[in-house]
Wavefront OBJ file of the C-alpha trace (Angstrom):
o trace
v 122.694 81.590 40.378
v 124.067 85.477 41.508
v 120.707 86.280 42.134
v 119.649 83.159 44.080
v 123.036 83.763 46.127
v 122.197 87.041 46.543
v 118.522 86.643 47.882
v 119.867 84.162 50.504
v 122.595 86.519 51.448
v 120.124 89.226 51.760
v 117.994 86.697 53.981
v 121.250 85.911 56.242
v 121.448 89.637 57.037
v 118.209 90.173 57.875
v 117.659 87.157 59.776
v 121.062 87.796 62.401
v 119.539 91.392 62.494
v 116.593 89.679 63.664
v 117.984 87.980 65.960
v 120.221 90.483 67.785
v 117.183 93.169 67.661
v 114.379 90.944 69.050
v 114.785 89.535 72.432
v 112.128 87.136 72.593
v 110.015 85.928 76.010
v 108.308 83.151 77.244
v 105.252 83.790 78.753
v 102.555 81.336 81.183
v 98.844 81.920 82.276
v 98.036 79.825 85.682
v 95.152 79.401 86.693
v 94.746 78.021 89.999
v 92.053 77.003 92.868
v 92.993 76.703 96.418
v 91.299 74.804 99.298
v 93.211 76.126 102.371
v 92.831 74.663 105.542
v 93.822 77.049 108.294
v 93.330 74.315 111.935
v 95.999 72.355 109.643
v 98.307 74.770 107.963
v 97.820 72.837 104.717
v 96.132 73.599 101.651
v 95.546 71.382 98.531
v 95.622 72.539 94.858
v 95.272 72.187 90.976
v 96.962 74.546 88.786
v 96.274 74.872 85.149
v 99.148 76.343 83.210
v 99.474 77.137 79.588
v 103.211 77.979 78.769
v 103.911 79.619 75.481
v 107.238 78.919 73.990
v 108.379 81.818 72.154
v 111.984 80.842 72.095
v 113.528 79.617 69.009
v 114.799 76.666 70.712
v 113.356 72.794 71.322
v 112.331 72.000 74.764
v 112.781 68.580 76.236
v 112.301 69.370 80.291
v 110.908 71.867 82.206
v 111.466 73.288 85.658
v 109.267 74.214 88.488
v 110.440 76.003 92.378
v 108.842 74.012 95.013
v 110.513 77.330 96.904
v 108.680 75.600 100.338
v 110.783 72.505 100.750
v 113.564 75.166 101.585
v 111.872 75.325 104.542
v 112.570 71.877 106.106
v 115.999 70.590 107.940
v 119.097 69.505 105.907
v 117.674 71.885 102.848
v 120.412 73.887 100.990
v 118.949 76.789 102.313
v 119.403 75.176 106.453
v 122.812 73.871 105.594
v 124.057 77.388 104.354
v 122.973 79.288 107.307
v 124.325 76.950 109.678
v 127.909 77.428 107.607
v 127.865 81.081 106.452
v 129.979 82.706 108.699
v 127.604 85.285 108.999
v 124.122 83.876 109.161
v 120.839 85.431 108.562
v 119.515 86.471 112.130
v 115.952 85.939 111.393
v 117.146 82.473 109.851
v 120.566 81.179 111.715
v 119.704 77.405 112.679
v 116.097 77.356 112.998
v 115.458 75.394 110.059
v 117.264 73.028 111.512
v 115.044 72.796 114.610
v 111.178 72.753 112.928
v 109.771 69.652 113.856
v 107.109 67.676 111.391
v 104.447 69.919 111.671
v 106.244 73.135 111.591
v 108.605 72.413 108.056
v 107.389 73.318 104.586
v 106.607 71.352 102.359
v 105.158 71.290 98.218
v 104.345 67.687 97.333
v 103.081 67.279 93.679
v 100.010 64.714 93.355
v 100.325 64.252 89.591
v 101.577 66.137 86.537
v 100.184 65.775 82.645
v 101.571 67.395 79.639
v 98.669 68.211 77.460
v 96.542 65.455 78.682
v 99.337 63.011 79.011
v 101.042 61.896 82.257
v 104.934 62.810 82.274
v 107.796 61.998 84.663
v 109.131 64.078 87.171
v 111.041 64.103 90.159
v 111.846 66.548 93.346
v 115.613 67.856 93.684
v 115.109 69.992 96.773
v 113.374 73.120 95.860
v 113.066 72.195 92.415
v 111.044 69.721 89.715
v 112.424 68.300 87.083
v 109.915 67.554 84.519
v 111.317 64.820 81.392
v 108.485 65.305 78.944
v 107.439 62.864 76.868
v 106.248 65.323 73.777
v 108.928 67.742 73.259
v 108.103 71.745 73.356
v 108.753 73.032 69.688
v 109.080 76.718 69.104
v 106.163 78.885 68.469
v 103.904 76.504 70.430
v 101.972 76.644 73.140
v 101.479 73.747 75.654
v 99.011 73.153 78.934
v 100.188 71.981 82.142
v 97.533 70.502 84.634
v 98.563 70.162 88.214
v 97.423 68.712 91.667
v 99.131 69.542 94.398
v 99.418 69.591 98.497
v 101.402 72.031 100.868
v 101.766 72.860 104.084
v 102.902 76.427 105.196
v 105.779 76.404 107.711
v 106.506 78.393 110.653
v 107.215 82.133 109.637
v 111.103 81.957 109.336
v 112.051 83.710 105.545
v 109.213 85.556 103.887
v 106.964 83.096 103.808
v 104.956 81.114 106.679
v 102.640 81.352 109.499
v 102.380 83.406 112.442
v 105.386 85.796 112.248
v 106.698 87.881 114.905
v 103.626 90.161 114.882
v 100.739 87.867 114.668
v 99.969 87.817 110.915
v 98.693 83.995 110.457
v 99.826 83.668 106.578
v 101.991 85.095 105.138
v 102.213 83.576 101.016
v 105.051 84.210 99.258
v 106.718 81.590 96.765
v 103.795 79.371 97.928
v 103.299 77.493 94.553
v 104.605 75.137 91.923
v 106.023 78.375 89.514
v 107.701 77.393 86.028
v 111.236 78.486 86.049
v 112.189 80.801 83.563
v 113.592 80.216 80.071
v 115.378 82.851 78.581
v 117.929 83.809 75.736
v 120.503 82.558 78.805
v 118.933 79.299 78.939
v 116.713 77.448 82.240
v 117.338 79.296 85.726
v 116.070 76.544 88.014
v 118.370 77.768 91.124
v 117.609 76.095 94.430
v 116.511 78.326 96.842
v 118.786 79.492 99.657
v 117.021 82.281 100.463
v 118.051 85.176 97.931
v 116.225 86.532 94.848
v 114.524 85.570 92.310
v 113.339 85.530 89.116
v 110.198 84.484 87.156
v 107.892 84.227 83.682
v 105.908 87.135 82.380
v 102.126 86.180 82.642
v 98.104 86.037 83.799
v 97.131 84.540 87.056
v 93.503 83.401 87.731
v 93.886 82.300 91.324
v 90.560 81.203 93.912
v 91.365 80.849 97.804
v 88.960 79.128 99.427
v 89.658 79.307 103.407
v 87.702 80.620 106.390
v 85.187 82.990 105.970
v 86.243 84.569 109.134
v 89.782 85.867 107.148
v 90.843 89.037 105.660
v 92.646 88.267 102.109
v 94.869 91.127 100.332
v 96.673 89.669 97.572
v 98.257 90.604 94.012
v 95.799 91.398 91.362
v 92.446 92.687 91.243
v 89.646 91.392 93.609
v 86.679 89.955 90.948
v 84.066 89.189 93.706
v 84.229 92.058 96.215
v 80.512 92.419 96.734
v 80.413 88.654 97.969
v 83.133 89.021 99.753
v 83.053 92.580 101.883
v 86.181 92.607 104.579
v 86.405 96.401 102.892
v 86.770 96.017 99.726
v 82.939 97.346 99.187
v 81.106 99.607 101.489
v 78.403 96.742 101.220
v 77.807 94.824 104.338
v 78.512 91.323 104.419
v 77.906 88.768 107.251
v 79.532 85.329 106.734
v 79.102 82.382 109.277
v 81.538 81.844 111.605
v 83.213 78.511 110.334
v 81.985 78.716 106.666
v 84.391 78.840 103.533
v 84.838 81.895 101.419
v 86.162 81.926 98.183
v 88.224 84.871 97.261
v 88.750 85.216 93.482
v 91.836 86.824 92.008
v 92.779 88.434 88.631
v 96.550 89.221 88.173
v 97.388 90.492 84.583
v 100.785 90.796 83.241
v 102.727 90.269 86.186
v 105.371 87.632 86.918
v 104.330 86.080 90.583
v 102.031 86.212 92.856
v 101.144 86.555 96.606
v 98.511 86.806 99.314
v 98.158 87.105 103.114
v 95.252 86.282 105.328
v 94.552 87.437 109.179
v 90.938 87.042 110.950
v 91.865 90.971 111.978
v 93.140 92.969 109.263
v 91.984 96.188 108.854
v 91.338 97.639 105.559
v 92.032 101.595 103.997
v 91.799 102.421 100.810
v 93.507 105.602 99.442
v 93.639 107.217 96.094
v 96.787 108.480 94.693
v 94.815 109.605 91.689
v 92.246 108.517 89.485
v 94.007 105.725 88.032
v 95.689 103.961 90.903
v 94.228 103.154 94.879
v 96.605 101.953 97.247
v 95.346 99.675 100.225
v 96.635 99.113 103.321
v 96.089 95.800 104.891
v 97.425 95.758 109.198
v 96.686 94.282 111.906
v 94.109 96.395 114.047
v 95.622 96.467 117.342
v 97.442 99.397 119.243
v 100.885 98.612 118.220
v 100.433 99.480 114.354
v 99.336 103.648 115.529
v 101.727 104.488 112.864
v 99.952 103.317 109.698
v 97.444 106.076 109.333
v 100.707 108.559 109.328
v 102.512 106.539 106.314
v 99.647 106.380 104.482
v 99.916 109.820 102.668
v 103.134 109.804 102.821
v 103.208 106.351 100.589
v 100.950 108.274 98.354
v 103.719 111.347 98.085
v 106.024 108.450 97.356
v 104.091 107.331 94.091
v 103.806 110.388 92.491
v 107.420 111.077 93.075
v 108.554 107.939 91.700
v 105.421 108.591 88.462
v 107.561 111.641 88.192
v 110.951 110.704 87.750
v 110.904 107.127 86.611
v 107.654 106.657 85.087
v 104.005 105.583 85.413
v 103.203 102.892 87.888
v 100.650 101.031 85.077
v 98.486 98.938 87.393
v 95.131 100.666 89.041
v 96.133 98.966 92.685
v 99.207 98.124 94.994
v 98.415 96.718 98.434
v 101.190 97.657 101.630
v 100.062 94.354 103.705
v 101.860 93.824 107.166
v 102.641 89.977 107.258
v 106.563 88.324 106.392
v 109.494 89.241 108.422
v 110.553 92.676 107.536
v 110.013 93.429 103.810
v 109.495 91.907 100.470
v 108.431 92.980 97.017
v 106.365 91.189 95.028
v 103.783 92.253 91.913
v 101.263 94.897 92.860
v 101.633 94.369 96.290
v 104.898 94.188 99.356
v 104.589 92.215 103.080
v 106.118 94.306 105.747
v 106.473 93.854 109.361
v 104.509 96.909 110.577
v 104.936 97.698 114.093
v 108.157 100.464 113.524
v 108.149 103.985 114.444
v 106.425 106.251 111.447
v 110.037 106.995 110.372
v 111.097 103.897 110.249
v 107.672 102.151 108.522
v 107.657 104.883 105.755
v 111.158 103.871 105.208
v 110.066 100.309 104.393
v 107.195 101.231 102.404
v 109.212 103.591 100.105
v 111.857 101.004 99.190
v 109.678 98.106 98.547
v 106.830 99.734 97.045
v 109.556 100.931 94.421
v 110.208 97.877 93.905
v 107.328 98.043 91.691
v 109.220 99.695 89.035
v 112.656 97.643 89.522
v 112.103 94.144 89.364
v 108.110 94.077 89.191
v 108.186 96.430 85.837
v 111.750 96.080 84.924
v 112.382 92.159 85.223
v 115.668 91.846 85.995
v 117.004 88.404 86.975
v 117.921 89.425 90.445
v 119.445 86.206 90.800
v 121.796 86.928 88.424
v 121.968 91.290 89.031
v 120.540 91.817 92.255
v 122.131 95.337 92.358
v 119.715 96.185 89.484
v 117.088 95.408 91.947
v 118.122 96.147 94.952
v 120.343 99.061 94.808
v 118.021 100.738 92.046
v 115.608 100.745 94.678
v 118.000 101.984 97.255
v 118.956 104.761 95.067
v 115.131 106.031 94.202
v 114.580 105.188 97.662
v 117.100 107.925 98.762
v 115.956 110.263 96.187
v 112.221 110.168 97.420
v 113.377 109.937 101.393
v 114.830 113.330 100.619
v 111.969 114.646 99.101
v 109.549 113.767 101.843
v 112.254 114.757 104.816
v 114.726 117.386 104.589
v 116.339 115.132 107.083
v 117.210 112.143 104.912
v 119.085 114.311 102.505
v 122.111 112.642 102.917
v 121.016 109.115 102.580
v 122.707 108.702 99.072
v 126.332 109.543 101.008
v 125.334 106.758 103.775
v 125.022 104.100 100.963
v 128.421 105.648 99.685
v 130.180 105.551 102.713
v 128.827 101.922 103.036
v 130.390 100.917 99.934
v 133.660 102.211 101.319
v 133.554 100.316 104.321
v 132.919 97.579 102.394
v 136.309 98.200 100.638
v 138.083 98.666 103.695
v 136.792 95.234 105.076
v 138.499 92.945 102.280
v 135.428 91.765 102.048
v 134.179 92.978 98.463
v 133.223 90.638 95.910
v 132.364 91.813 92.544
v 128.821 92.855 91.262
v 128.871 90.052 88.772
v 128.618 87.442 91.700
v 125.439 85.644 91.358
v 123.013 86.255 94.740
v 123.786 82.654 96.036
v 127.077 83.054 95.884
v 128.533 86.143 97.836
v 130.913 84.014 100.587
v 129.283 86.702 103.237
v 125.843 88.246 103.985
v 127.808 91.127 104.433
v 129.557 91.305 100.920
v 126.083 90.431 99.465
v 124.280 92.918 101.180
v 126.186 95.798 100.334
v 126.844 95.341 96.936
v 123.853 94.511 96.029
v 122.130 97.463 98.168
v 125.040 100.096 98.520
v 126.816 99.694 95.851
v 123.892 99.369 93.418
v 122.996 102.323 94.599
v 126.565 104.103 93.775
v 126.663 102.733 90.737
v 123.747 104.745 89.381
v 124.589 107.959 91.395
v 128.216 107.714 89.654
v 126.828 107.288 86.579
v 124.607 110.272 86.819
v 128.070 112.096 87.852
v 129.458 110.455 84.290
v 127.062 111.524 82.333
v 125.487 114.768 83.718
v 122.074 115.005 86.107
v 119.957 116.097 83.124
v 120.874 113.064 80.817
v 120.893 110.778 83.431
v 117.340 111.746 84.345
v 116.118 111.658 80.950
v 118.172 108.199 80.424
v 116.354 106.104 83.139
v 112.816 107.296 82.034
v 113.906 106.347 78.880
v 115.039 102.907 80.181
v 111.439 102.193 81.941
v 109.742 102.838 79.453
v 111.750 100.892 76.624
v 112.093 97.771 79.128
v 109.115 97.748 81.826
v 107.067 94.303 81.090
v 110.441 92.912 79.793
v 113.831 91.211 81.513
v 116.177 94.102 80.634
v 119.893 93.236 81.674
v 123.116 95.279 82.194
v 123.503 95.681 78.240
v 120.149 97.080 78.125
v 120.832 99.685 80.299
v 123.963 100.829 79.236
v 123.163 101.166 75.802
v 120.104 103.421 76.296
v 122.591 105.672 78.405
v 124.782 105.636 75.542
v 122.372 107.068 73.677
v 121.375 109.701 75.497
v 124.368 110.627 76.195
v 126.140 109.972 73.399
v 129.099 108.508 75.174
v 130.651 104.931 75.323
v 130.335 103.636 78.820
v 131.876 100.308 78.463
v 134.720 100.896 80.757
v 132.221 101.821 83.634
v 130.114 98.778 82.934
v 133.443 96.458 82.929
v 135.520 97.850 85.957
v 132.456 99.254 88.218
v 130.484 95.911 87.539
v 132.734 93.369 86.666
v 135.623 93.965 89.236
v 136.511 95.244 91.945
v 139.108 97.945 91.452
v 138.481 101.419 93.312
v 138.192 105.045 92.579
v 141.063 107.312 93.956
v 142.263 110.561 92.672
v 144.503 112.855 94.986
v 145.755 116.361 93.761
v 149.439 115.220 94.082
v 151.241 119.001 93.612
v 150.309 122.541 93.372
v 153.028 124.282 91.526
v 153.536 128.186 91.001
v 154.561 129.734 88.224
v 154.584 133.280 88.136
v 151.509 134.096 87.293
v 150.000 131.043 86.567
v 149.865 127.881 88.483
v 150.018 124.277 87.591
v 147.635 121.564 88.928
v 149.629 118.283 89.277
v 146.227 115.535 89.587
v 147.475 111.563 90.233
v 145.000 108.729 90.074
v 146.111 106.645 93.034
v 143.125 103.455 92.332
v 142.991 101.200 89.398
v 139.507 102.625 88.140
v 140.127 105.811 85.425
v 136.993 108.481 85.546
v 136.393 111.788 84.660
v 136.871 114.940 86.722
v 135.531 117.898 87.638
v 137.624 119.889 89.851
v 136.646 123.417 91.167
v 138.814 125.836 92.096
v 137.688 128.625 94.560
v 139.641 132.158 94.634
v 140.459 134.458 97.627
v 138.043 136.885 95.573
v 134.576 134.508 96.365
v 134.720 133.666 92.605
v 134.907 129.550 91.684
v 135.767 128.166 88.504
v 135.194 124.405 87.477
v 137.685 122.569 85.113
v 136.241 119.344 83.632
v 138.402 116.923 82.313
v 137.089 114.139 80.496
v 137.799 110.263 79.867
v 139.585 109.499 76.431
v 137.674 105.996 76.348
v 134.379 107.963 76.826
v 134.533 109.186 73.239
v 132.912 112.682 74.169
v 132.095 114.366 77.733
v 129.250 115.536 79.415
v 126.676 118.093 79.166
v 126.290 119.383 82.843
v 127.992 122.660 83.995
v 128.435 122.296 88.039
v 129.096 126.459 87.222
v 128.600 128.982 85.334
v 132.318 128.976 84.568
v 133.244 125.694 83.570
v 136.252 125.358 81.093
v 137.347 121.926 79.269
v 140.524 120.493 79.282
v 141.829 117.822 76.971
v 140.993 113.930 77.728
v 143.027 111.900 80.357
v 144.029 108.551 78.948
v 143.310 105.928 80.526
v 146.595 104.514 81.602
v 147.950 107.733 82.552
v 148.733 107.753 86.247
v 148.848 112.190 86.183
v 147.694 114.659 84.562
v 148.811 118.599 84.677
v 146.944 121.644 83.454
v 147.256 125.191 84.625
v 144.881 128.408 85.395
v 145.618 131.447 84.513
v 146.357 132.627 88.086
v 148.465 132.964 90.590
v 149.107 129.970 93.041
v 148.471 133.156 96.162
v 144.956 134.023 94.942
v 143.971 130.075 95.465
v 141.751 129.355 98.631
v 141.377 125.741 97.565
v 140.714 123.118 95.122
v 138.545 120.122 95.217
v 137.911 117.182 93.116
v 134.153 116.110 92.490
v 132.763 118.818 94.696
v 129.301 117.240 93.848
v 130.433 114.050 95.754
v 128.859 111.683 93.593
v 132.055 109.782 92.819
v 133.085 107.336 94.745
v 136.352 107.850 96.255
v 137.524 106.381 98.577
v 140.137 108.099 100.037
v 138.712 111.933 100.441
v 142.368 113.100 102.337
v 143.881 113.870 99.381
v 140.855 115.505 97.303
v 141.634 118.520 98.295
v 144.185 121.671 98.502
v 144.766 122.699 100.976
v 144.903 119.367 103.006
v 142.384 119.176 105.562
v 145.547 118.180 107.624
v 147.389 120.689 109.085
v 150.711 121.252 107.004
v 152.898 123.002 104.864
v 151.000 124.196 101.159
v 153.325 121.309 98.595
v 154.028 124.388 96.585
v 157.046 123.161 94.902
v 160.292 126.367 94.980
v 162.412 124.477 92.377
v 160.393 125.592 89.315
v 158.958 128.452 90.147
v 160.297 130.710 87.233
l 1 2 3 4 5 6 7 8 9 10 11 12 13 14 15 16 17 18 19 20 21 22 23 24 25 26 27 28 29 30 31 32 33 34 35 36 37 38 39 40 41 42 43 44 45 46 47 48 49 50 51 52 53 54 55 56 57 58 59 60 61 62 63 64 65 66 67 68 69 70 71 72 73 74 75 76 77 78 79 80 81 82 83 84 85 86 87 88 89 90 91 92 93 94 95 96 97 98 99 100 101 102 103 104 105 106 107 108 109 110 111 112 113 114 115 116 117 118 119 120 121 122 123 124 125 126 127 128 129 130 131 132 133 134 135 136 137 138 139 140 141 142 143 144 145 146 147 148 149 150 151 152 153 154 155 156 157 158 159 160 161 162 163 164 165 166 167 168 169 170 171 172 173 174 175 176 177 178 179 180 181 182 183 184 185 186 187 188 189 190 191 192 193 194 195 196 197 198 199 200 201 202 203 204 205 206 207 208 209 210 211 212 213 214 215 216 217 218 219 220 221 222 223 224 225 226 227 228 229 230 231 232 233 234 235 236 237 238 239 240 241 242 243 244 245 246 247 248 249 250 251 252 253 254 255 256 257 258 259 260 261 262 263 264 265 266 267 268 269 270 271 272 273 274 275 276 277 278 279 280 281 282 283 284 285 286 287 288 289 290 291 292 293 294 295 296 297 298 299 300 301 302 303 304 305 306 307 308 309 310 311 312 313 314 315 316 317 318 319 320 321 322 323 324 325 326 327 328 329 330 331 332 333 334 335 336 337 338 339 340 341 342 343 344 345 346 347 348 349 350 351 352 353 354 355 356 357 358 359 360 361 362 363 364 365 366 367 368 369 370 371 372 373 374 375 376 377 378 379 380 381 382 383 384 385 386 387 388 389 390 391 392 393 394 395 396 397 398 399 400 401 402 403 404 405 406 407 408 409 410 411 412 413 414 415 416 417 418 419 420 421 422 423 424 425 426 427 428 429 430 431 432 433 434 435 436 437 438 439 440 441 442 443 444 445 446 447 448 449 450 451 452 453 454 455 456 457 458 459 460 461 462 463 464 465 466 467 468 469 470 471 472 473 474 475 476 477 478 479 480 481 482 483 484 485 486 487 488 489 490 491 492 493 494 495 496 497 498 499 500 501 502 503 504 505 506 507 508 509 510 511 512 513 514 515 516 517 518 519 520 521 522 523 524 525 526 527 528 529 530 531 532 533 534 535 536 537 538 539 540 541 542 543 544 545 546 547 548 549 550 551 552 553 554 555 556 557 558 559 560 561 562 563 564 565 566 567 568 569 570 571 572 573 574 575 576 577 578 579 580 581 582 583 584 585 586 587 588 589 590 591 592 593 594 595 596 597 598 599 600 601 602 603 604 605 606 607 608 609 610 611 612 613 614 615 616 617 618
């Protein structure tokens, strides 16, 4: 009986090990064929999906995003532009307006489960599915779909004829399975935010005019049939003829096109194992394509460098949506900017590649993982092409502060749909992502940090990593706890704010009075410059961190003891005297986010009297 009770005690253990260690993934293959009709704006479809459940869980619906019915008036998408007090400006009340022929629409024909007809019904931008067989785990099932859209005027990322011409631009175009995970379903309406979808394989065919260009994710299977430059082989088609253009998309988790009867076509090779191509409209107003093109090539080894191998042998840059959007292997970008201003675009969505198209975050849920990830690469490589743009990561600081100063700050937990402004969205989810990772190399030291987020590609790309994930590879690394970052950076919104409160003489020593002024604790490095040209930096570390840092901002660098948390000063003292001071500055790296810089240093930049204080000098 001991041993039987030990066995299953053994099993117990090994099984919640199990659990906690293996994050498991659902995963779908679609297969799709598309008859477009471009005099219409319509296309009809059938989609073939096999959906592996590799939860541990029993399934009893399913959920698609019909993401196009967003597009038609009254939508929950319409109805929160027209009441956000600070609306979209590409969106505002145009929804509102489209007549018939100009909405969007996704209409399913009919729906079996493995064979069998099921119920469904459409909730706005999303189908609920009541099957009639449930979904056990470990099983794999086969959806088989027909279905009609119609694409609607170019208003959000997706549509037709946008404000350069591009006839289609396809983004959340078709009936996609909502995602499953450990959290549950995430069938979110669409309002016009992020997203989030199911690691797969796409098979897609578009058949449409002959007389169209198609770039689109995935690998093009039929190029010699098809030429528009993606052989050197000459092909004629006949004007009003169908092409089909077959599509191969593996491991990815959407999927996109764009068609224009005058796209041109360059191909470029960043090395042997990737081509980029450039899909634009060839008229005089895109000039500034052929000057971004090498540039976007600098911009992938950079990023191959210092976050880690793009693992696809293509990525497409295709002018079409209305300004820019990601998507797998591929981005839509408006494309008549200045050079400056289209390499700018490029940069940040082609790294999107690596965070959300590699590193699956549900950017519903964290779109600051997304977005400001990218924003902070994004600076990073801006300053390595231009010596110019080396002060991009301050701009998204100085952002953040605004933010502050506004009232308007929600915190980065917020789901995407839910920010009460554009505003508050925007920056948190750009800016402030951004900070949050620029801090954290400040917490942890440049070197760690650096080795950290390779670390975290490569353990997580092909997966949907989330906060946790993160954090606990850069406690790792660095060997620190960073909960208290994670909790009060991400979960609310308290503010940095140290000030160096008093500057007290003492013969020949002087004490350093420091006074955290914000809610948020972190640690310090302050440097101290002499009258003599020499600098010394004192580094004074978080108790909660459980350790400090690694990095040396200088040669001399001494430690001090741990601040506690709850502390509102903290004193130490150098060994000199208070007249051989020039000044003394917290975070001289700036990568901390404070956001009051008056009182960071000593001397004030103010002009008035040194707060030497006479009463103790002794």
């Amino acid at each position: 009986m001991k041993f039987k009770l030990c066995i299953l005690l053994i099993i117990a253990v090994v099984a919640e090990v199990s659990a906690q260690s293996d994050r498991w993934q659902q995963r779908v293959k679609y297969q799709m064929n598309i008859d477009f009709d471009v005099a219409k704006n319509q296309y009809k479809g059938t989609q073939k999906l096999v959906y592996s459940n590799n939860s541990p869980d029993t399934l009893h619906k399913v959920f698609y995003h019909l993401y196009l019915n967003a597009f038609q008036p009254g939508s929950q998408m319409d109805v929160r532009s027209r009441t956000i007090s600070d609306p979209d400006a590409r969106v505002k009340d145009r929804i509102s307006k489209l007549s018939p022929s100009e909405i969007g629409y996704e209409k399913v024909i009919s729906l079996k489960h493995n064979g069998k007809p099921v119920k469904y019904k459409v909730v706005g931008t999303i189908l609920e599915v009541t099957l009639n067989d449930q979904i056990l785990p470990k099983s794999q099932h086969t959806f088989d779909m027909e279905f009609e859209a119609q694409v609607p005027v170019q208003i959000r990322r997706t549509g037709r004829n946008n404000s350069e011409g591009v006839e289609f631009s396809m983004g959340q175009w078709y009936p996609k399975m909502s995602e499953y995970d450990y959290e549950g379903w995430h069938a979110n309406p669409y309002i016009g935010r992020e997203f989030y979808g199911v690691w797969g394989d796409f098979d897609v065919k578009i058949t449409l005019d002959a007389a169209y260009t198609v770039a689109a994710t995935g690998y093009l299977q039929n190029p010699d049939n098809i030429g528009h430059g993606y052989t050197e082989k000459q092909v004629t088609h006949k004007p009003g003829k169908k092409l089909t253009w077959h599509f191969v998309a593996p491991e990815v988790h959407d999927f996109m096109w764009a068609a224009d009867r005058n796209y041109k076509h360059d191909v470029v090779k960043v090395d042997d194992q990737l081509d980029l191509h450039f899909f634009y409209k060839n008229d005089s107003l895109t000039t500034g394509w052929k000057e971004m093109e090498p540039l976007a090539v600098r911009c992938f080894n950079i990023m191959n460098e210092k976050f880690g191998r793009y693992p696809y042998k293509q990525y497409s840059v295709i002018q079409g949506g209305d300004g820019g959007m990601e998507y797998p292997m591929g981005t839509l970008i408006t494309g008549r900017h200045k050079p400056g201003g289209l390499i700018s675009v490029v940069v940040h969505e082609s790294i999107h590649s690596w965070f959300q198209m590699l590193l699956g975050t549900n950017e519903s849920k964290y779109p600051w993982m997304d977005e400001g990830f990218a924003t902070y690469a994004e600076n990073q490589v801006m300053a390595a092409l231009f010596s110019s743009k080396a002060d991009l990561q301050l701009k998204s600081t100085n952002s953040y502060r605004n933010l502050v100063k506004s009232g308007l700050e929600e915190p980065l937990t917020t789901h995407a749909d839910h920010y009460n402004t554009n505003r508050a969205y925007s920056i948190a989810s750009y800016a402030k992502g951004a900070v949050f990772l620029n801090q954290l190399n400040y917490v942890i030291g440049n070197e760690t940090f650096e080795r950290g987020i390779k670390r975290y590609f490569n353990d997580w790309k092909f997966k949907h990593p989330n906060p946790t994930d993160l954090k606990r590879i850069m406690e790792k690394e660095s060997g620190l706890e960073l909960d208290w970052y994670w909790e009060d950076f991400i979960g609310t919104t308290k503010t940095i704010d140290f000030g160096i409160k008093e500057v007290i003489p003492i013969v020949d020593k002087t004490d350093i009075v420091l006074q955290r002024i914000g809610q948020m604790p972190m640690p310090l490095d302050v440097v101290v410059s002499y009258v003599d040209g020499s600098q010394e930096n004192f580094y004074i570390p978080l108790e909660i961190m459980r350790g400090e840092k690694e990095e040396k901002l200088f040669a001399k660098t001494q430690l001090l003891a741990d601040w506690g948390w709850t502390y509102p000063e903290y004193t130490f003292s150098i060994n000199r005297n208070a007249s051989e001071i020039q000044r003394i500055a917290i975070d001289p790296s700036q990568r901390m986010a404070d956001i009051n810089l008056d009182n960071n240093v000593f001397p004030p930049l103010v002009k008035e009297l040194p707060r030497f204080r006479s009463d103790v000098i002794r």
